[in-house]
C-alpha positions as CSV (number, residue, x, y, z in Angstrom):
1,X,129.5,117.0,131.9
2,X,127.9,116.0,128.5
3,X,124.6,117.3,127.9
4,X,121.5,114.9,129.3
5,X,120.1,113.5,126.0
6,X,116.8,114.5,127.3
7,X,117.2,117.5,126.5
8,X,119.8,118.7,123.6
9,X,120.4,115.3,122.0
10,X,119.9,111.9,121.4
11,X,120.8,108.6,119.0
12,X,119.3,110.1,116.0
13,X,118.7,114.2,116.3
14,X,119.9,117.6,117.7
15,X,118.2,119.2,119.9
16,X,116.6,116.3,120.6
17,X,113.9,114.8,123.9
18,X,113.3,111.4,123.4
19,X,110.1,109.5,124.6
20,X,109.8,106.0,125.7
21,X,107.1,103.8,124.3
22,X,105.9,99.9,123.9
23,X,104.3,98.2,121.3
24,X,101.9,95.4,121.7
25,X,101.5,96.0,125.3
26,X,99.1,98.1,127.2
27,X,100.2,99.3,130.6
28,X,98.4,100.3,133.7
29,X,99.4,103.1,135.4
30,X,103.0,103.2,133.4
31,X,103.3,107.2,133.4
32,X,105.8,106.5,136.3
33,X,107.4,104.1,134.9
34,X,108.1,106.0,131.7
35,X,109.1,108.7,133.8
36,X,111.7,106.4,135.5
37,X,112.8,105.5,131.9
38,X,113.3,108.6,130.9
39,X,115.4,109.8,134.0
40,X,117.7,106.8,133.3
41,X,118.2,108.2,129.6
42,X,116.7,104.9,128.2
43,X,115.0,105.9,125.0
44,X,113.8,104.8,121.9
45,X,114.0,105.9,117.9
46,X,110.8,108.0,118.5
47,X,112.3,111.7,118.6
48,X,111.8,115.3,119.1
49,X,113.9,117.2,117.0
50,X,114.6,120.9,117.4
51,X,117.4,123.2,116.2
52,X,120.7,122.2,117.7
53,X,121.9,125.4,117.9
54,X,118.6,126.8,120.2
55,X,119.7,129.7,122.1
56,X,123.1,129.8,120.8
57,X,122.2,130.6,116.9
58,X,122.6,134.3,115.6
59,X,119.8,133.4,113.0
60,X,117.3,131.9,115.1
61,X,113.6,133.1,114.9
62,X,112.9,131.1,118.3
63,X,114.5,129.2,120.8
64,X,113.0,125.4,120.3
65,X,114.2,124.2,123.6
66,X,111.0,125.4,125.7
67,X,108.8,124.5,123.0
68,X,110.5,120.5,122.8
69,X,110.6,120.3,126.4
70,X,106.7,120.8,126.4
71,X,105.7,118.6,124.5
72,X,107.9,116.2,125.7
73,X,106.3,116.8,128.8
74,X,102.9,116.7,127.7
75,X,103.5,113.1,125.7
76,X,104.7,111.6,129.2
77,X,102.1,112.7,131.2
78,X,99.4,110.4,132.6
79,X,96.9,110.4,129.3
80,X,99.9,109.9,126.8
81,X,99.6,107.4,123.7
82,X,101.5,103.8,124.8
83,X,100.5,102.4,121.6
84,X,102.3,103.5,119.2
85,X,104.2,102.1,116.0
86,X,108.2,101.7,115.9
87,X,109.0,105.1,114.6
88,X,107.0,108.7,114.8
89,X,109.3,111.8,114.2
90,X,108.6,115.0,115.8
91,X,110.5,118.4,114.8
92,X,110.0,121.7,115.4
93,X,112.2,124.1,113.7
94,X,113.9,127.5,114.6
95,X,116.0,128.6,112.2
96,X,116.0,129.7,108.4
97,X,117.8,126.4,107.4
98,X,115.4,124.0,109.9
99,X,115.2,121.7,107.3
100,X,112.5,118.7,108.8
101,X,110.3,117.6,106.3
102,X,111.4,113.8,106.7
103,X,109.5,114.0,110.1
104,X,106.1,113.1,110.7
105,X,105.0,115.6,112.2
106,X,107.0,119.2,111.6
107,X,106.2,123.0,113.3
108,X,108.3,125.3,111.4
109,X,108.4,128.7,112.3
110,X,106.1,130.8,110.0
111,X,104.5,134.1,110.3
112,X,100.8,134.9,110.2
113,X,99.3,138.5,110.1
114,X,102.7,139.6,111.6
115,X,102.6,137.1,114.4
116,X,105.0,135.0,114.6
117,X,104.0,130.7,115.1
118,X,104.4,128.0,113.2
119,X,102.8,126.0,110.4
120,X,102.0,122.3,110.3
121,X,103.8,120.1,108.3
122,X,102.7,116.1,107.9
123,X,103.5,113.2,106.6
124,X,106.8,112.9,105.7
125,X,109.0,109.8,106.0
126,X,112.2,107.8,104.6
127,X,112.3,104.4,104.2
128,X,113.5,102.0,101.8
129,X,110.5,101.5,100.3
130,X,109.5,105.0,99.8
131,X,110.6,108.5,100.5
132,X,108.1,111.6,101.3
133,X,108.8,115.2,102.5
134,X,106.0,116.6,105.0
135,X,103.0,118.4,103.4
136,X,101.0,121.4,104.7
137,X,98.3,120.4,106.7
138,X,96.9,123.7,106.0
139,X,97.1,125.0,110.0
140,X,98.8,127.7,111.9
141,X,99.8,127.0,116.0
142,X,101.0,129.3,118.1
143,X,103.8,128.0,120.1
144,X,101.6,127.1,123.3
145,X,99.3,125.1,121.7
146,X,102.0,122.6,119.8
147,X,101.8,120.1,122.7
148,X,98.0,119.7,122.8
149,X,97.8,119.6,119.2
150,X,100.7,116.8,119.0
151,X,98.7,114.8,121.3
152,X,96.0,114.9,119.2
153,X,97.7,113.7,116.3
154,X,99.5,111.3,118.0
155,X,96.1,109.9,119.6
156,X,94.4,110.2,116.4
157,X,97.1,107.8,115.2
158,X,97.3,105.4,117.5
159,X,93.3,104.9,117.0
160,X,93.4,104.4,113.1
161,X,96.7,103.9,111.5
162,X,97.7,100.8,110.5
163,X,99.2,98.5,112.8
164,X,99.6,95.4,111.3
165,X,101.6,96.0,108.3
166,X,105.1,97.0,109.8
167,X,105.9,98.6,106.3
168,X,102.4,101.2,106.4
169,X,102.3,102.2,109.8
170,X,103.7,105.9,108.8
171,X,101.6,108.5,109.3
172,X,101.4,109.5,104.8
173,X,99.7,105.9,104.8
174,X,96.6,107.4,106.9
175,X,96.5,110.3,105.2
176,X,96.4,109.0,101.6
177,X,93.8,106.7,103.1
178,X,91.8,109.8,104.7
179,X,92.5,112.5,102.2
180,X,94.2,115.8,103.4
181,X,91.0,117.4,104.3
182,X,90.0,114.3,106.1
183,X,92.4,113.7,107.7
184,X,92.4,117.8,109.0
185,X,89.1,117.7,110.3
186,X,89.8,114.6,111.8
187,X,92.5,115.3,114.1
188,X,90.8,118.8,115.0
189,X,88.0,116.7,116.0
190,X,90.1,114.6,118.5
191,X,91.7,117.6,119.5
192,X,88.5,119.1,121.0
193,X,87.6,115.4,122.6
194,X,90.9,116.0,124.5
195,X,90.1,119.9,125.6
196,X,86.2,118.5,126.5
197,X,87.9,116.2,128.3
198,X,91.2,117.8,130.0
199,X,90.1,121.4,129.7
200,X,91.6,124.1,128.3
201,X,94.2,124.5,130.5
202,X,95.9,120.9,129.6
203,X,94.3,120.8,126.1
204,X,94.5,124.3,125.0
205,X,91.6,125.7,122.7
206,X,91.5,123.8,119.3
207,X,88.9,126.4,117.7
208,X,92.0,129.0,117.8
209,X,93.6,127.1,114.9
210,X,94.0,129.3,112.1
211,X,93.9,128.2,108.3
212,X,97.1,128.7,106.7
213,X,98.7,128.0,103.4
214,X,101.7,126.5,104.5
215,X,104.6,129.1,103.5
216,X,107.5,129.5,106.2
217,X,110.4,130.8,107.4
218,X,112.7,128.4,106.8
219,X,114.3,129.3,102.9
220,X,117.7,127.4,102.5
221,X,119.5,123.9,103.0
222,X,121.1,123.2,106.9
223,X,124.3,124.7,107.7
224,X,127.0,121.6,108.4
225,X,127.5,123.3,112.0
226,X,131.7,122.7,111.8
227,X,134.4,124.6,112.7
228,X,134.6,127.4,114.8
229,X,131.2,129.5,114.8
230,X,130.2,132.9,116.2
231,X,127.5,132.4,118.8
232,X,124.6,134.8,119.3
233,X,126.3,135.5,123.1
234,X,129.4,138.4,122.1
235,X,133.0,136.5,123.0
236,X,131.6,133.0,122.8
237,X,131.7,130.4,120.1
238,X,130.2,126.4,119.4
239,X,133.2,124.3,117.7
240,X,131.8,121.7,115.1
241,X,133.4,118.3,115.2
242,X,133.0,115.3,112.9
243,X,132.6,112.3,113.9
244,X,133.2,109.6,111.2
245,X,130.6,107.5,110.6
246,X,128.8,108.6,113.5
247,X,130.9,106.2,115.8
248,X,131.9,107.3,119.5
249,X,133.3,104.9,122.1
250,X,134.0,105.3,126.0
251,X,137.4,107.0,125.6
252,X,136.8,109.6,122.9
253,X,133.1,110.4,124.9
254,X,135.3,110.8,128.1
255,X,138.2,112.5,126.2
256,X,134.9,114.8,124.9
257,X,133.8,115.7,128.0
258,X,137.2,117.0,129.4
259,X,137.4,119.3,126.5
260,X,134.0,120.7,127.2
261,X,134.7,121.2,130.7
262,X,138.0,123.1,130.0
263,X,137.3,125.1,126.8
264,X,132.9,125.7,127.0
265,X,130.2,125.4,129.6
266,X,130.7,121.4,129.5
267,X,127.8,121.2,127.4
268,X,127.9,119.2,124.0
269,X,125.2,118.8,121.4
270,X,124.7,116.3,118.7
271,X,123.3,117.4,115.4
272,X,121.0,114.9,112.9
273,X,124.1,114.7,111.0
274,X,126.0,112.6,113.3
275,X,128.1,115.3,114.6
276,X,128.8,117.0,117.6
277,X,129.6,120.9,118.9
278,X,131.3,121.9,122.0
279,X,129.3,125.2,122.7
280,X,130.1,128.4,124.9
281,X,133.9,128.7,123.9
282,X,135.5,132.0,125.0
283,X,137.8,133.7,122.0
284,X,140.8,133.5,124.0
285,X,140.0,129.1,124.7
286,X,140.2,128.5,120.6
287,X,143.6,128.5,119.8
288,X,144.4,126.5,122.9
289,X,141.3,124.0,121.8
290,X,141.8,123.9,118.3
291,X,145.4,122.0,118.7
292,X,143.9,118.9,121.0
293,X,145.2,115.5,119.8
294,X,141.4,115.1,119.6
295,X,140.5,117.2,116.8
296,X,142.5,115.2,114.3
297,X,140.6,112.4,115.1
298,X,137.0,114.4,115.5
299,X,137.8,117.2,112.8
300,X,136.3,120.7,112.3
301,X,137.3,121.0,108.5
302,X,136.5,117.7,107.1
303,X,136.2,117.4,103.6
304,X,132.6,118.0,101.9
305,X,131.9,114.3,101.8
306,X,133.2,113.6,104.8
307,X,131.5,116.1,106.4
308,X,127.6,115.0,104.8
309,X,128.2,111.2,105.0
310,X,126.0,109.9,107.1
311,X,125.9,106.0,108.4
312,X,122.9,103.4,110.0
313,X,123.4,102.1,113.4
314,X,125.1,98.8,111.8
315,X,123.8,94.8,112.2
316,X,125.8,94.9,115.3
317,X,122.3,96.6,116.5
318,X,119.5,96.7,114.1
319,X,118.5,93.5,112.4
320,X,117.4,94.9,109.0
321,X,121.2,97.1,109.0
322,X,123.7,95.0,106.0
């Protein structure tokens, strides 16, 4: 079967759990129904992004999965934001090459006094207007405490960031307006409003929160993924496939699936380029995979440009697409 979107992919990301939210509607009791949402695999452009390659990757420094699933979790639980603007990006990266300072809000993996956790990232965006990469906020997490501290932020946000100019309401515009220290000491200040009010056991402790300077783990550009890739498990392999443009329909996705189910584990992951692997691919399955009529339409040696080109949705499904 293809992966469930919840957890590897989505429209936008690898490694990707999307969460479901309204705008200018306020919902009693909805955690249910968001819950419902989400089983049916009906999401929004709000996502989680993690390393595509989590648990397969000979170069990871941590397995994202558990850590996106928990705050996924903790964002659809009962007390979660339902307020917030159109897009929020969350990342947490695993790898030397997690490359996710277009995101919002990014963990990536950075070591303090020989402990390994990650440091905060904010702030970064890309629109047509403007372009940011993330910034340190100046904070080290360990990996338990990312959910509790992303509520925070994303409470904090949903409390003062600007709502009524569509083209503003990213979180760089609140901290311009706030200043980095402001804005800091501000969302540590909601944090511990949530652990007086959940307890430490749903809100985690934010007084552990260590000051940091930002430096990381992750030193060079994203690997494309494509071709045929060692994995981290001896005798297995992911396969890489482009997909032009970023466009699947019915028959190739069913086409897809057959080829994970005979070659890999039936799993496929999407990567933020618009790509896709099969994963868990015995040694003596490539050759046999590698001459599928698929593969010349879904390549794994594209040419450099194919392989980083990169397309919008389309006006068939966004309004401000050309």
């Amino acid at each position: 079967v293809l992966a469930d979107p919840g957890e590897y992919g989505g429209v936008r990301g690898g490694g990707c759990a999307l969460f479901d939210r309204w705008r200018h509607a306020t919902l009693s009791g909805s955690a249910s129904l968001r819950r419902t949402f989400h089983t049916l695999d009906v999401f929004t452009d709000t996502p989680f992004t993690g390393n595509p390659l989590a648990g397969i990757d000979p170069e990871e420094f941590v397995d994202t999965r558990p850590l996106v699933m928990a705050i996924q979790a903790r964002l659809l639980a009962d007390d979660a934001p339902r307020n917030l603007p159109r897009k929020f990006n969350i990342a947490v990266g695993g790898a030397p090459d997690s490359f996710l300072l277009h995101n919002d809000l990014a963990f990536l993996p950075a070591d303090h006094n020989g402990e390994l956790g990650f440091t905060v990232m904010v702030g970064g965006f890309f629109s047509a207007q403007r372009n940011e990469l993330a910034i340190p906020l100046g904070l080290w997490l360990r990996g338990d405490q990312l959910p509790s501290f992303t509520l925070a932020v994303l409470r904090h946000f949903e409390r003062e960031g600007n709502r009524q100019q569509r083209n503003k309401s990213r979180l760089m515009y609140l901290i311009e307006q706030l200043g980095l220290e402001g804005y800091r000491q501000a969302v540590l200040t909601t944090w511990a409003e949530l652990a007086l009010e959940r307890g430490p056991d749903q809100a985690g402790a934010p007084a552990t929160a260590l000051p940091h300077d930002g430096h990381h783990l992750v030193t060079r550009a994203p690997r494309s993924g494509l071709g045929v890739q060692p994995q981290r498990q001896a005798g297995l392999h992911w396969l890489g496939l482009h997909v032009p443009m970023g466009r699947l329909d019915a028959a190739v996705m069913a086409e897809l699936a057959r080829l994970a189910r005979g070659y890999g584990s039936g799993e496929v992951r999407l990567t933020e380029a618009q790509n896709l692997m099969i994963v868990h691919v015995p040694s003596e399955r490539l050759e046999a995979v590698l001459v599928e009529p698929l593969l010349q339409r879904l390549r794994p040696d594209p040419s450099p440009l194919q392989a980083e080109a990169v397309s919008c949705t389309g006006n068939a499904y966004c309004s401000f697409a050309l």
